[in-house]
N, C-alpha and C positions, 0 to 999 in steps of 0.2 A: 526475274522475280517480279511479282504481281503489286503492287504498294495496294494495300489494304484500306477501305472507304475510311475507316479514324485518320488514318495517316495523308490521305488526299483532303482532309477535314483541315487539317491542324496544317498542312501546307499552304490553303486557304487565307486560313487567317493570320497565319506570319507572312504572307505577300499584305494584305490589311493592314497589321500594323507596321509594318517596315516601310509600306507607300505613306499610312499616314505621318509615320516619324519624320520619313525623307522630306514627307512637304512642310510638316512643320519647321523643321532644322533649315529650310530653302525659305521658307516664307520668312521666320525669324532674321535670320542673313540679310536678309533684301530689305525686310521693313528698316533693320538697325542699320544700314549701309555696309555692312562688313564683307556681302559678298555680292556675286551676281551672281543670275542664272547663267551656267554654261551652257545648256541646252538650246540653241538657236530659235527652236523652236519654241519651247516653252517661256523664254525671255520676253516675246511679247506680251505672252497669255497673263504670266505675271502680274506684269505693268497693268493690265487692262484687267484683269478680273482673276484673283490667284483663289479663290474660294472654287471658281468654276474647275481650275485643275484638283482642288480637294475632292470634289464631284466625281470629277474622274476617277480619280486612284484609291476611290472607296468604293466608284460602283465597280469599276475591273476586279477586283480581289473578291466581292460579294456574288457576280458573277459566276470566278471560276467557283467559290463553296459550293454553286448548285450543281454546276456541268461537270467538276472534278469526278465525283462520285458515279457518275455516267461514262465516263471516259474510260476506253479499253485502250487507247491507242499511246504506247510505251512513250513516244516523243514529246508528247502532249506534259505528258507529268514528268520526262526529262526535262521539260524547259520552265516546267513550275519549280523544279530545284534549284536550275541554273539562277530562275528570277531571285529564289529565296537568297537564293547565296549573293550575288553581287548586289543585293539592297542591304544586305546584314553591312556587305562590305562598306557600301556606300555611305550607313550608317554610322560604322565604326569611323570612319572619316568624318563627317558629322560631329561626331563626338569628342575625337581627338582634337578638330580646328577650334571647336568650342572652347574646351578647356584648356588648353592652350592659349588663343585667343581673346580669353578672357578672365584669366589667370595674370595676364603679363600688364 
């Protein structure tokens, strides 16, 4: 099955907003002390400059918008699902430690 340019469109911008949810729900945690980054790598980035990984994870997502729609190659937009999906996931954790969290 071929995924249709709307739909390579709209996988786009749900990597967008699911990276920029994640880094805000990550920047929030870290600013309020309630979590740290897990991410070895990015727990530096954090500390020293967390607006430069927003940079990041708004240009990656605006990025695939342009090339998605060019893209014939089946794996490519397998792993743009895979991304959607464990950032929803990532999110829904997010959201649950919040409100939990901040509930109690």
């Amino acid at each position: 099955m071929i995924v249709g340019e709307k739909n390579k469109a709209i996988l786009a911008l749900l990597l967008l907003l699911f990276n920029s949810t994640d880094w805000f729900f990550t920047w929030y945690g870290i600013k309020q002390h309630y979590v740290e980054e897990a991410n070895p790598l990015l727990a530096g980035l954090f500390s020293a400059s967390p607006f430069l990984i927003l940079i990041w994870k708004v240009a990656a997502p605006l990025a695939l918008l342009f090339l998605l729609p060019c893209c014939k190659q089946k794996w490519i937009i397998h792993g743009a699902v895979f991304a959607v999906c464990l950032y929803t996931t990532v999110n829904l954790y997010h959201l649950l430690f919040f409100v939990l969290y901040l509930s109690a």
